[in-house]
PDB file as gemmi writes it, atoms N, CA and C in Angstrom:
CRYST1    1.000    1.000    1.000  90.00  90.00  90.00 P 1                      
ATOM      1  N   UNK A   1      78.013 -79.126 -18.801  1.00  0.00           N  
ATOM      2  CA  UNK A   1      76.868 -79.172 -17.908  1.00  0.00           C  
ATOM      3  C   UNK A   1      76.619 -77.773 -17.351  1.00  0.00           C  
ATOM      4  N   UNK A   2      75.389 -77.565 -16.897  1.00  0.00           N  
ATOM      5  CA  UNK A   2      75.181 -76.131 -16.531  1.00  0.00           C  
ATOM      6  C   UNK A   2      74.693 -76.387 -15.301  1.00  0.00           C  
ATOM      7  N   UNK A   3      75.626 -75.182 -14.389  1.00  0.00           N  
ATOM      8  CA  UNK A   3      75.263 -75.164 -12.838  1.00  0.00           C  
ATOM      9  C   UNK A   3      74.570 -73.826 -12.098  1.00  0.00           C  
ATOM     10  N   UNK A   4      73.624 -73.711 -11.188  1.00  0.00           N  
ATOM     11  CA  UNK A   4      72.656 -72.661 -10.664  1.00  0.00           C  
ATOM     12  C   UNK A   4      73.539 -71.519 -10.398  1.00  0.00           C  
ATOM     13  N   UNK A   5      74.386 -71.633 -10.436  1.00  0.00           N  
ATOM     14  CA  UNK A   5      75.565 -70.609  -9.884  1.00  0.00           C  
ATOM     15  C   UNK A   5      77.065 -70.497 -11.123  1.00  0.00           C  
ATOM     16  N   UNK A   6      77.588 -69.705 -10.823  1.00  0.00           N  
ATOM     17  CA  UNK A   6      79.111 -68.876 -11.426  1.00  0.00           C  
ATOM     18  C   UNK A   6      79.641 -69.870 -10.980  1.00  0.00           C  
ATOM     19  N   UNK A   7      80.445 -70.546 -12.229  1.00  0.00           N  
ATOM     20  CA  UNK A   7      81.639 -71.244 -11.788  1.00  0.00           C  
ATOM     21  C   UNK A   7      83.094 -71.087 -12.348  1.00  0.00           C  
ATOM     22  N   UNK A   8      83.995 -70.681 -11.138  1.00  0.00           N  
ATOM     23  CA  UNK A   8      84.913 -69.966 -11.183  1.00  0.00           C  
ATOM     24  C   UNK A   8      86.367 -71.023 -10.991  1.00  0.00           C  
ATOM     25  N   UNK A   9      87.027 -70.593 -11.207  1.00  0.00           N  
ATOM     26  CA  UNK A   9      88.076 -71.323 -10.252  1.00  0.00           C  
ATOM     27  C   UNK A   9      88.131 -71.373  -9.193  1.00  0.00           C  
ATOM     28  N   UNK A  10      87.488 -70.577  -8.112  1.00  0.00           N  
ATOM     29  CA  UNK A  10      87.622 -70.104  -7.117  1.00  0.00           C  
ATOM     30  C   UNK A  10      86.213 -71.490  -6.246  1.00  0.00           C  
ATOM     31  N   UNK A  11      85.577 -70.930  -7.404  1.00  0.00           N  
ATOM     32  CA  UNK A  11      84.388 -71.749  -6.784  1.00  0.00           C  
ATOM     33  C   UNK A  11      84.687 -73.297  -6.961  1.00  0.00           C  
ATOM     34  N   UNK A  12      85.338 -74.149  -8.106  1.00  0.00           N  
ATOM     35  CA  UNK A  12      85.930 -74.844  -8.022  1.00  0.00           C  
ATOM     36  C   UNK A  12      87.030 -75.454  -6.853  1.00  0.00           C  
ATOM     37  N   UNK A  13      87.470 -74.745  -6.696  1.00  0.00           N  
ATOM     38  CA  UNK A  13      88.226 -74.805  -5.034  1.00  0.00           C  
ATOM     39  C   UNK A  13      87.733 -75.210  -3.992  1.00  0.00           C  
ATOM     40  N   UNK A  14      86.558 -74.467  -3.967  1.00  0.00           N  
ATOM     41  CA  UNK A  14      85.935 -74.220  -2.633  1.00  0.00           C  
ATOM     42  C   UNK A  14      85.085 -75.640  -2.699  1.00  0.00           C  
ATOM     43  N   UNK A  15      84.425 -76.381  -3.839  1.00  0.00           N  
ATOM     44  CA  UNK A  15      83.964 -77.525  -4.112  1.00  0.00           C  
ATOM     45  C   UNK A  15      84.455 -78.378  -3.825  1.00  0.00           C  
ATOM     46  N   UNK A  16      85.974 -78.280  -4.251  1.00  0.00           N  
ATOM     47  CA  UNK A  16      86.682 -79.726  -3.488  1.00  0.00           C  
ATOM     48  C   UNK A  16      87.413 -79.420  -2.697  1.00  0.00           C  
ATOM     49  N   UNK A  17      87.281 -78.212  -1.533  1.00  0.00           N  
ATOM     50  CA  UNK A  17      87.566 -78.646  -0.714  1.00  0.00           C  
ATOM     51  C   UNK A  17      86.231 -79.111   0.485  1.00  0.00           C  
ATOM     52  N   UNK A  18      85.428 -79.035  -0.121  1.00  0.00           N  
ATOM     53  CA  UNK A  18      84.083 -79.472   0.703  1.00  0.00           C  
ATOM     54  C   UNK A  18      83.849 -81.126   0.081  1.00  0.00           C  
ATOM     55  N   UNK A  19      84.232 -81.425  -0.863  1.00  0.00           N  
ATOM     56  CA  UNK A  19      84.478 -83.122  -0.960  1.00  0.00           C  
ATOM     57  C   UNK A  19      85.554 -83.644  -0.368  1.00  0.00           C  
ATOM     58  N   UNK A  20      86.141 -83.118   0.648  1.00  0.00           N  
ATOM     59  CA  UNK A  20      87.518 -83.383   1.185  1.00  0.00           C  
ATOM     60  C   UNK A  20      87.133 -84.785   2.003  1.00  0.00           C  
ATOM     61  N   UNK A  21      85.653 -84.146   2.168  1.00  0.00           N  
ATOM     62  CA  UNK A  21      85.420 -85.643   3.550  1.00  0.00           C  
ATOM     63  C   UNK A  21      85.706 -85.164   5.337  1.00  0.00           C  
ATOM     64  N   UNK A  22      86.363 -83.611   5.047  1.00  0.00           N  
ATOM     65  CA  UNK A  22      86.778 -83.511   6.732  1.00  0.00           C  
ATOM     66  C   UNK A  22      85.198 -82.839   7.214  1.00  0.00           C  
ATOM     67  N   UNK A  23      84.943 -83.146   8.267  1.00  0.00           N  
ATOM     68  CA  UNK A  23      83.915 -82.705   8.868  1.00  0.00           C  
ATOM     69  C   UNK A  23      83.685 -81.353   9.175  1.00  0.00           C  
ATOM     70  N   UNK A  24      84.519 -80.579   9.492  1.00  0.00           N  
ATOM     71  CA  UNK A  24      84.624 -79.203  10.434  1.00  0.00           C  
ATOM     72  C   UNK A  24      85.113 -78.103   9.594  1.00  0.00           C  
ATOM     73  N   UNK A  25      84.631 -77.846   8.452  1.00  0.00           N  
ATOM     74  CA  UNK A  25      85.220 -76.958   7.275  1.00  0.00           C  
ATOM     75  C   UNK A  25      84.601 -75.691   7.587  1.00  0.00           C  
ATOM     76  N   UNK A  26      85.300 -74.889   7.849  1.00  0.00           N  
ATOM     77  CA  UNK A  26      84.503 -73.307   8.106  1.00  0.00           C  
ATOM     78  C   UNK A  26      85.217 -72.432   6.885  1.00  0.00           C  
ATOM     79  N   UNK A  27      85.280 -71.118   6.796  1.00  0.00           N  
ATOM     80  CA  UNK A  27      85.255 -70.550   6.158  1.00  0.00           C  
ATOM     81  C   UNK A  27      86.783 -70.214   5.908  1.00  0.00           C  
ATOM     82  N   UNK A  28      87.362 -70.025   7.349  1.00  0.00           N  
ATOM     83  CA  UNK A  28      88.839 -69.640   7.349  1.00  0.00           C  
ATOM     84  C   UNK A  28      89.691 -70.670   7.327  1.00  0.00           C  
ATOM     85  N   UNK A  29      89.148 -71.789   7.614  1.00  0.00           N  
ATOM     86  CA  UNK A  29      89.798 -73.549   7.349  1.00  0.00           C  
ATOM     87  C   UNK A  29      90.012 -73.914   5.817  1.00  0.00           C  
ATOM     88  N   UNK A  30      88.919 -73.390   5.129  1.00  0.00           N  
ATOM     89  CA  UNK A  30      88.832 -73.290   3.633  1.00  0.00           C  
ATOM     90  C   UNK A  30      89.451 -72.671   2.777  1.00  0.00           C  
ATOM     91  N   UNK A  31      89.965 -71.897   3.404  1.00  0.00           N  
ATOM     92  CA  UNK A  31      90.202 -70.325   2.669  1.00  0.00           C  
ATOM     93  C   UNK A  31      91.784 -70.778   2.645  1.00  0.00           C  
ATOM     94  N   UNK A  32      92.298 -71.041   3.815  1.00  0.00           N  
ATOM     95  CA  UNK A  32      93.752 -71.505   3.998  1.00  0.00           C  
ATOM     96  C   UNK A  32      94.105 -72.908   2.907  1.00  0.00           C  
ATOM     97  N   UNK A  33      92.993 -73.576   3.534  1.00  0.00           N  
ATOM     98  CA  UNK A  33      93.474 -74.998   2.331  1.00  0.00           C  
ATOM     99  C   UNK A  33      93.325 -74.950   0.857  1.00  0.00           C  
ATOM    100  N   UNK A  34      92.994 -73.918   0.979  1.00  0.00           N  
ATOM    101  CA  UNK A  34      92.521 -73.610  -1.020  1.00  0.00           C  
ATOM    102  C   UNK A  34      94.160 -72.401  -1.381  1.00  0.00           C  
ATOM    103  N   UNK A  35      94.337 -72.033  -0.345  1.00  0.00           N  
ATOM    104  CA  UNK A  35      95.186 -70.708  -0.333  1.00  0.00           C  
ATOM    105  C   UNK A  35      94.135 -69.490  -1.338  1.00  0.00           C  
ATOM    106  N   UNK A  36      93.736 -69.255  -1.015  1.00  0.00           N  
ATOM    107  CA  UNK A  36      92.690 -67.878  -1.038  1.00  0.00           C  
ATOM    108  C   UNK A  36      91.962 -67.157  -0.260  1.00  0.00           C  
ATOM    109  N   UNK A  37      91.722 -66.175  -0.582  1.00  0.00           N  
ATOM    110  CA  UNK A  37      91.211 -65.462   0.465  1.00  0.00           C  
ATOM    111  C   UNK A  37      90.026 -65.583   1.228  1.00  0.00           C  
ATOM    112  N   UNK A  38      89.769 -65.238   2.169  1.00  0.00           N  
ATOM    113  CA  UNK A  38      88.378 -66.003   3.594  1.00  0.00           C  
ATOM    114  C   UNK A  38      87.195 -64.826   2.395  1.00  0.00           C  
ATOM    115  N   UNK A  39      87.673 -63.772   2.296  1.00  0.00           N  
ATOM    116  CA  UNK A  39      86.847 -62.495   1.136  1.00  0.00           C  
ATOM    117  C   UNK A  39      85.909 -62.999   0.101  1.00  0.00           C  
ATOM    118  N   UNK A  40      86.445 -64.238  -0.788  1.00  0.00           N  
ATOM    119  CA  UNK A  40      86.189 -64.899  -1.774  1.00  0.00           C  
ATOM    120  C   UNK A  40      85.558 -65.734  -1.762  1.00  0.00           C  
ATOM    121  N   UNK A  41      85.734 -66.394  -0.715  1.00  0.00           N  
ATOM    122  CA  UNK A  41      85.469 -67.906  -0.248  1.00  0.00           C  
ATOM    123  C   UNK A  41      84.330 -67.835   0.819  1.00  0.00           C  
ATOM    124  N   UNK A  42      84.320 -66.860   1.151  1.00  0.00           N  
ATOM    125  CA  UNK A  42      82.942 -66.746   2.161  1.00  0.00           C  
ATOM    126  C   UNK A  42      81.764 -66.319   1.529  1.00  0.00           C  
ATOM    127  N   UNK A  43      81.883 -65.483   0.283  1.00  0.00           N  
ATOM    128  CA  UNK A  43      80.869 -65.538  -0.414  1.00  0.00           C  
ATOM    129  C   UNK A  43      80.577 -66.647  -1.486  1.00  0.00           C  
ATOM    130  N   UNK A  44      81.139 -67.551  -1.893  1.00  0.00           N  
ATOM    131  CA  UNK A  44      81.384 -68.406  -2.592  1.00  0.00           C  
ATOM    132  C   UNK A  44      80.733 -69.669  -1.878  1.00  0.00           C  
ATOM    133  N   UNK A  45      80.726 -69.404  -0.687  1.00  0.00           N  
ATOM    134  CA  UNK A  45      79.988 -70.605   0.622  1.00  0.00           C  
ATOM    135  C   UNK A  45      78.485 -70.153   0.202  1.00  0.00           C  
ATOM    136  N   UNK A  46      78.194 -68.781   0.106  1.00  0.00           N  
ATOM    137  CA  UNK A  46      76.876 -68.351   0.878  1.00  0.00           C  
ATOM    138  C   UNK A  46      76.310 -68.877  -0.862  1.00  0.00           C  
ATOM    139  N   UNK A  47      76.683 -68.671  -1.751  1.00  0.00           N  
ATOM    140  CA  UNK A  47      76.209 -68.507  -2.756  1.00  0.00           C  
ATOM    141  C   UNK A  47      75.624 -70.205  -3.002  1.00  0.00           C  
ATOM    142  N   UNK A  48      76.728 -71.475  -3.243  1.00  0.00           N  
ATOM    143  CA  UNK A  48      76.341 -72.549  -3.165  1.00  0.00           C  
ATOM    144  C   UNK A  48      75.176 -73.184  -2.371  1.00  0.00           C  
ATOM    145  N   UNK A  49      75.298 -72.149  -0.941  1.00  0.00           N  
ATOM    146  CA  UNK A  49      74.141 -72.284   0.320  1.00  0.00           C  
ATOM    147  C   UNK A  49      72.820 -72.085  -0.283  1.00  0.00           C  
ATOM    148  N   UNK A  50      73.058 -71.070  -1.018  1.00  0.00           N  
ATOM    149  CA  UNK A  50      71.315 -70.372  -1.802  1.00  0.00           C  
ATOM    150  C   UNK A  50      70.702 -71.301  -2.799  1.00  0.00           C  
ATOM    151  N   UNK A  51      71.563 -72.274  -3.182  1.00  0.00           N  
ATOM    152  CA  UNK A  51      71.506 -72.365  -4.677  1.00  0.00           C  
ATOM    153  C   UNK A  51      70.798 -74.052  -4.049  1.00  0.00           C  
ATOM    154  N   UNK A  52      71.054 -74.491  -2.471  1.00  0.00           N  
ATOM    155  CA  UNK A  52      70.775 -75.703  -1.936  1.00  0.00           C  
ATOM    156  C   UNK A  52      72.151 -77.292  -2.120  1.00  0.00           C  
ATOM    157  N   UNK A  53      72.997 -76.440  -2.440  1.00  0.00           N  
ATOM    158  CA  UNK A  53      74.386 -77.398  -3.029  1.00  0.00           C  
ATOM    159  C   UNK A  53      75.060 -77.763  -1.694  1.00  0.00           C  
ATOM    160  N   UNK A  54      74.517 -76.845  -0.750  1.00  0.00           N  
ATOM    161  CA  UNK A  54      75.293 -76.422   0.559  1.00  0.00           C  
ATOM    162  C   UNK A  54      74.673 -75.960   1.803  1.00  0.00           C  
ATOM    163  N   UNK A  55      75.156 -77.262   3.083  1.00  0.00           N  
ATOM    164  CA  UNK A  55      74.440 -76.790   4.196  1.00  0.00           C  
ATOM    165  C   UNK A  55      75.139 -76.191   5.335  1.00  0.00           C  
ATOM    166  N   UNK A  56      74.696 -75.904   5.860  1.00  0.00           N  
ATOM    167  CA  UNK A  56      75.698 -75.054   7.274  1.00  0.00           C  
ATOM    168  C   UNK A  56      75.296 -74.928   8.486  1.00  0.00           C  
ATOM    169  N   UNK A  57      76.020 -74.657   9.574  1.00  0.00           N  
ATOM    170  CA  UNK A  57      75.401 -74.341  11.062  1.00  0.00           C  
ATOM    171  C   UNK A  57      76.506 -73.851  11.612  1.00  0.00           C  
ATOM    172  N   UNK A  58      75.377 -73.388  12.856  1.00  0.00           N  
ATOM    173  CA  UNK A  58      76.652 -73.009  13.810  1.00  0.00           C  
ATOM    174  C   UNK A  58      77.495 -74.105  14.550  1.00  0.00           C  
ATOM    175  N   UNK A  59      78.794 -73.277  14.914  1.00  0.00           N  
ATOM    176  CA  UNK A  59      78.971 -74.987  16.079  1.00  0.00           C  
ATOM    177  C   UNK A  59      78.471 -74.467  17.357  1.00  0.00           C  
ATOM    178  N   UNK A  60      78.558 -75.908  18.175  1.00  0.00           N  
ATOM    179  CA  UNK A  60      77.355 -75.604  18.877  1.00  0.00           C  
ATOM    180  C   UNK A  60      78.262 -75.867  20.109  1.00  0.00           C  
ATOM    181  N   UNK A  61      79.366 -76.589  20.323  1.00  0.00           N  
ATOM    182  CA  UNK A  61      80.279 -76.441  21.578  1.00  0.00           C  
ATOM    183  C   UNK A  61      80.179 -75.119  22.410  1.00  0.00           C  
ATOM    184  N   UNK A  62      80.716 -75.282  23.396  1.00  0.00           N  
ATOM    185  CA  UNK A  62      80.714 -74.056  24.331  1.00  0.00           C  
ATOM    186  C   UNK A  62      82.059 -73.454  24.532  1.00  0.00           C  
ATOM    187  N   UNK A  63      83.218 -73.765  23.604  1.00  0.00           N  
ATOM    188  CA  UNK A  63      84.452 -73.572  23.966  1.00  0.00           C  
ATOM    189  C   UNK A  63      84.878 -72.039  23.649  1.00  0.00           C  
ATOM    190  N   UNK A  64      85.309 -71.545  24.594  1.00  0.00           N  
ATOM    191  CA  UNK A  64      85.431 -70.536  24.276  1.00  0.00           C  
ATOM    192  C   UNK A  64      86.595 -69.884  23.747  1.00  0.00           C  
ATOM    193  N   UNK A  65      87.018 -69.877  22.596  1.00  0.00           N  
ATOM    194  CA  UNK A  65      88.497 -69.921  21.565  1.00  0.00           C  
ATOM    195  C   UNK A  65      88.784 -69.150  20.865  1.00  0.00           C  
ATOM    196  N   UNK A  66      87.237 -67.971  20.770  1.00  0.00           N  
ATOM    197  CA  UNK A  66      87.231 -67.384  19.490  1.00  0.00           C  
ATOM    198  C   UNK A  66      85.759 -67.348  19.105  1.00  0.00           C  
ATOM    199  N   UNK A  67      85.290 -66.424  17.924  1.00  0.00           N  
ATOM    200  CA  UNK A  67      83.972 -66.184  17.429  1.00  0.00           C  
ATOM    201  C   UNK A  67      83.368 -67.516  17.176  1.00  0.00           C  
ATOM    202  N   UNK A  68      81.847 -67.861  17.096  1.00  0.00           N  
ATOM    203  CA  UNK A  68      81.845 -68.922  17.043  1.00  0.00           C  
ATOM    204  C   UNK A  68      82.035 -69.454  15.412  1.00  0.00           C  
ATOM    205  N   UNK A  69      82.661 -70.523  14.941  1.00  0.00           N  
ATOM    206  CA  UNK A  69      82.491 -70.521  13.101  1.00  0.00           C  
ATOM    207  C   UNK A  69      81.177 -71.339  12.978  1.00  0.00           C  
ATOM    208  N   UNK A  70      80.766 -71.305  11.757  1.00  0.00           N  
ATOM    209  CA  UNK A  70      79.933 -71.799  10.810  1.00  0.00           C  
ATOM    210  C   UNK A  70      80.701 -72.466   9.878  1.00  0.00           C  
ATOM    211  N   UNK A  71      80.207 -74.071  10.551  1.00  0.00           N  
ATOM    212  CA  UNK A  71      80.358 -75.219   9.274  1.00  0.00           C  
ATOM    213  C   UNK A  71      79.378 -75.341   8.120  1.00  0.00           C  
ATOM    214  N   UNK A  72      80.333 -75.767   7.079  1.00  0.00           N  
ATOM    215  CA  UNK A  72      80.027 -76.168   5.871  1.00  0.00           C  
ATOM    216  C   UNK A  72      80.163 -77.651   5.289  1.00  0.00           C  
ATOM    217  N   UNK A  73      78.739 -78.281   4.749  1.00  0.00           N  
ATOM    218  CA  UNK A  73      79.250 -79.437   3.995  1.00  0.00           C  
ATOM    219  C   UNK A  73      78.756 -79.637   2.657  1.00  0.00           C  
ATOM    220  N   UNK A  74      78.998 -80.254   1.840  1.00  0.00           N  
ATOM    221  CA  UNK A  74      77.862 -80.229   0.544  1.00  0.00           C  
ATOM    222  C   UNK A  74      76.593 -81.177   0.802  1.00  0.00           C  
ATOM    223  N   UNK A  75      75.433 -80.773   0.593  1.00  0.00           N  
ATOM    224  CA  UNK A  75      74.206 -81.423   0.164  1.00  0.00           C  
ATOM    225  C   UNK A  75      74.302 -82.558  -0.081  1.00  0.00           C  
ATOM    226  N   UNK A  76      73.912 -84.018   0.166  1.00  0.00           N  
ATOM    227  CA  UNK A  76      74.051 -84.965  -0.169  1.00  0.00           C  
ATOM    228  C   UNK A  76      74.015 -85.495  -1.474  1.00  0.00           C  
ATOM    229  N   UNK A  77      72.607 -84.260  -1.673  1.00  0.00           N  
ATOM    230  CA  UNK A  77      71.872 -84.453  -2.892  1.00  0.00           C  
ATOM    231  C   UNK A  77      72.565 -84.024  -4.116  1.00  0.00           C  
ATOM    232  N   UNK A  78      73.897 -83.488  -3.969  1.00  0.00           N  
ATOM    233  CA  UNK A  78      75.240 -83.005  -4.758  1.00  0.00           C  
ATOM    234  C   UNK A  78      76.110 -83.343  -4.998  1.00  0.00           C  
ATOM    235  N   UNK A  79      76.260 -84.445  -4.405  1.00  0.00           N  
ATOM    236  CA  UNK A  79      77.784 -84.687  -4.046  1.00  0.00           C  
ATOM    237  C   UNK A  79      78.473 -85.360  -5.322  1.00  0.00           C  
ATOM    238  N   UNK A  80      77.341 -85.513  -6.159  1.00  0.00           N  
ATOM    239  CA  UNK A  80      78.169 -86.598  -7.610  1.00  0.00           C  
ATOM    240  C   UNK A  80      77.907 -85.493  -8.670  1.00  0.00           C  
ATOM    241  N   UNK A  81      77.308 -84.099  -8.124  1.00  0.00           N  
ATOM    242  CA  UNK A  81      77.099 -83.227  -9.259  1.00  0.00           C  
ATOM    243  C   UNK A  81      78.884 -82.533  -9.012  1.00  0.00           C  
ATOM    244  N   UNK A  82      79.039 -82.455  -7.908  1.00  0.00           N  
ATOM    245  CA  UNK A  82      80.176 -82.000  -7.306  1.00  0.00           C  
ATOM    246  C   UNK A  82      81.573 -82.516  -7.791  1.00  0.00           C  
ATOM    247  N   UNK A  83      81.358 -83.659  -7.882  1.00  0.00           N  
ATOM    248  CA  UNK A  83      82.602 -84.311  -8.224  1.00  0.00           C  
ATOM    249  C   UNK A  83      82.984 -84.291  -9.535  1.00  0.00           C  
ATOM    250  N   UNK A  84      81.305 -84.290 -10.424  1.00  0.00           N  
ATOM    251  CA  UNK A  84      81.366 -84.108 -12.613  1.00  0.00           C  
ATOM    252  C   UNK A  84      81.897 -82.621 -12.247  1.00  0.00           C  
ATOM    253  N   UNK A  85      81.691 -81.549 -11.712  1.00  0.00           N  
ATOM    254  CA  UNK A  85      82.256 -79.961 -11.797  1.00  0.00           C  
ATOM    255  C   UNK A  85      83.619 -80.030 -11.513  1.00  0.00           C  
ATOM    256  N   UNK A  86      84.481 -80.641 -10.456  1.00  0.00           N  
ATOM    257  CA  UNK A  86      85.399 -80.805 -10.185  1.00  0.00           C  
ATOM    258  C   UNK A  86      86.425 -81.418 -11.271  1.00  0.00           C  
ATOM    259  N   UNK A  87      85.861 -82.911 -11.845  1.00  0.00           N  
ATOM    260  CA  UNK A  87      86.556 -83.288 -12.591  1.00  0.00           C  
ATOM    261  C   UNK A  87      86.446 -82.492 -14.243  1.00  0.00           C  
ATOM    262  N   UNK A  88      85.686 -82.234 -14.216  1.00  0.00           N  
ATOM    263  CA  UNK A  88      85.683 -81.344 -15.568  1.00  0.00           C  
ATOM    264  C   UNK A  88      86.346 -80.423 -15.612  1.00  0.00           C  
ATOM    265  N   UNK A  89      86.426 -79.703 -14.900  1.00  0.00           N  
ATOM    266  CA  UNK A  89      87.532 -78.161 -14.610  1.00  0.00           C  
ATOM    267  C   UNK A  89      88.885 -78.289 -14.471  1.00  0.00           C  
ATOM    268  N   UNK A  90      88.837 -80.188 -13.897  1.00  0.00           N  
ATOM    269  CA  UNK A  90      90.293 -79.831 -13.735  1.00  0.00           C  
ATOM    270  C   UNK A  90      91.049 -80.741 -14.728  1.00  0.00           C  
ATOM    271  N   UNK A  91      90.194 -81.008 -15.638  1.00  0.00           N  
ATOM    272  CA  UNK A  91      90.738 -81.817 -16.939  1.00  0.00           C  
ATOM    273  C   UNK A  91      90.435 -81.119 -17.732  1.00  0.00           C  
ATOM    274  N   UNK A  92      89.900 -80.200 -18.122  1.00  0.00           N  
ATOM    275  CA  UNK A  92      89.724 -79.613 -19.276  1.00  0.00           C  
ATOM    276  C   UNK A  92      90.942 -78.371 -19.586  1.00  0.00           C  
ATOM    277  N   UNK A  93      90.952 -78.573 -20.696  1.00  0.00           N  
ATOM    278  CA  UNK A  93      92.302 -77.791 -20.788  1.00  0.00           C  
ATOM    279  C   UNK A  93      92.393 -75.879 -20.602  1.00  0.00           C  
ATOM    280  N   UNK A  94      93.660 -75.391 -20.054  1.00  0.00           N  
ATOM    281  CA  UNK A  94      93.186 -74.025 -19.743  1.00  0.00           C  
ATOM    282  C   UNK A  94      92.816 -73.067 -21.098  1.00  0.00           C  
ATOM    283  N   UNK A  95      92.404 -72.071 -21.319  1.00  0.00           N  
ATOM    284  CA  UNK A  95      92.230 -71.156 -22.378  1.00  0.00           C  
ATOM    285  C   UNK A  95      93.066 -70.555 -22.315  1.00  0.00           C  
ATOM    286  N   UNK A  96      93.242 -69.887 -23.368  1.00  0.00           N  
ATOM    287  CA  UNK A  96      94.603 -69.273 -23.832  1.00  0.00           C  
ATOM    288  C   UNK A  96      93.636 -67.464 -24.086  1.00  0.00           C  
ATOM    289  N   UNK A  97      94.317 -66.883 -23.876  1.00  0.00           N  
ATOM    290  CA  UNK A  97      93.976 -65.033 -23.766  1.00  0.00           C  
ATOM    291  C   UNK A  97      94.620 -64.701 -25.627  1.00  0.00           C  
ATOM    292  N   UNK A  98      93.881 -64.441 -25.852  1.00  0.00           N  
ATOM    293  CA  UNK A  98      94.136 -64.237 -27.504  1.00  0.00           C  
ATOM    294  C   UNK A  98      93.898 -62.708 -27.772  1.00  0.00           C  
ATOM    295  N   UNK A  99      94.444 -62.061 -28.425  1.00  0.00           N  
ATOM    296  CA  UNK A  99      94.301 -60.668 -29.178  1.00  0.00           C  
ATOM    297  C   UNK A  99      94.576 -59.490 -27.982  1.00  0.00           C  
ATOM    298  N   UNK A 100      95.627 -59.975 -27.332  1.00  0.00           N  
ATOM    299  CA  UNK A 100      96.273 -59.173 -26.227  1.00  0.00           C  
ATOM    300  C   UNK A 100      97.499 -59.012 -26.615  1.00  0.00           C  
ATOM    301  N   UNK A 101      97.767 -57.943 -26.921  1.00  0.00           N  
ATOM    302  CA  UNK A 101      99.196 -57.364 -27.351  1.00  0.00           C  
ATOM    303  C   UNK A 101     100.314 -57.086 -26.066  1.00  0.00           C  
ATOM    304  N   UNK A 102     101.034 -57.782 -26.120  1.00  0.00           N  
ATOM    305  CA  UNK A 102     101.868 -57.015 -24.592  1.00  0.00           C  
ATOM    306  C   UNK A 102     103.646 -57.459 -25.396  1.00  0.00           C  
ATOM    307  N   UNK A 103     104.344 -56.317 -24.455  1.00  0.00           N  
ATOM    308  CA  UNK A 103     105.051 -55.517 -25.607  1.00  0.00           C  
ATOM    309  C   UNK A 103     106.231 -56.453 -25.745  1.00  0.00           C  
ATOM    310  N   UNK A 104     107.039 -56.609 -27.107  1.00  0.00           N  
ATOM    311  CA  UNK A 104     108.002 -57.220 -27.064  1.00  0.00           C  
ATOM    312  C   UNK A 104     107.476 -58.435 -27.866  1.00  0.00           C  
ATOM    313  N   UNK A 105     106.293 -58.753 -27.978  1.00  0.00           N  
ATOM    314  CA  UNK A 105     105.589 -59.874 -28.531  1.00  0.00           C  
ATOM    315  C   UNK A 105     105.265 -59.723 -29.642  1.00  0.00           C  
ATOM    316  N   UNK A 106     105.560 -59.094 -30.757  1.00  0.00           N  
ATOM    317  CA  UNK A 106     104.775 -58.962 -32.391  1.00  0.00           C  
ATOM    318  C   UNK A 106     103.865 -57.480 -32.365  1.00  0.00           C  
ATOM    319  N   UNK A 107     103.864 -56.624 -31.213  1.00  0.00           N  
ATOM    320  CA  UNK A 107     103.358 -55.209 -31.570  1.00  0.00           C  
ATOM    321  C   UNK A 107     104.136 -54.785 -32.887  1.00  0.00           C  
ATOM    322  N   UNK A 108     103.185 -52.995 -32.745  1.00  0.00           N  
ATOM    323  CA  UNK A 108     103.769 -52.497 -33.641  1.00  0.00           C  
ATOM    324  C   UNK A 108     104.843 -51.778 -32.811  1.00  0.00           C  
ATOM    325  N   UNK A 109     106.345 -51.622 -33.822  1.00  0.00           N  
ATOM    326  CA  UNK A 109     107.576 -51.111 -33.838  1.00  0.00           C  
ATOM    327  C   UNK A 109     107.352 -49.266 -34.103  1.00  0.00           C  
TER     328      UNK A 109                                                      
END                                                                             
């Protein structure tokens, strides 16, 4: 299937962890539960955002704890495109790196 956007492993990640179902997913909440970096994953938010896969806001509490974050959830209108990307990536088998010589392996002597 073909999607509006790069799909990465990374971006894969970031997909399910936005099908998680938790409400309050920000950027650095994400970044931790995926174990990757907030670097990766924050552009990886904005990008799904553009593409309409993905909505966001500020929070709107008054607590004062820290900068304010920006939640993330998926589009409603996604959520079963979300789940065919998810399950496809993570059943399909990995690729193998072919015609990479590294040493000790059948180079030349």
């Amino acid at each position: 299937m073909s999607y509006p956007f790069r799909v990465t492993d990374a971006t894969v990640d970031v997909v399910e962890a936005l099908l998680s179902g938790d409400d309050e997913l920000y950027g650095l909440k994400i970044a931790k539960s995926i174990n990757r970096p907030s670097g990766s994953v924050v552009p990886i938010l904005m990008r799904l955002e553009a593409c309409g896969w993905v909505l966001s806001e500020w929070e709107q509490d008054g607590a004062v704890r820290g900068p304010r974050r920006r939640f993330y959830r998926l589009h409603a209108d996604h959520v079963a495109e979300a789940r065919r990307l998810v399950s496809e990536r993570k059943t399909a088998p990995k690729k193998a790196h072919s015609g990479i010589l590294q040493p000790g392996l059948g180079g030349a002597r």
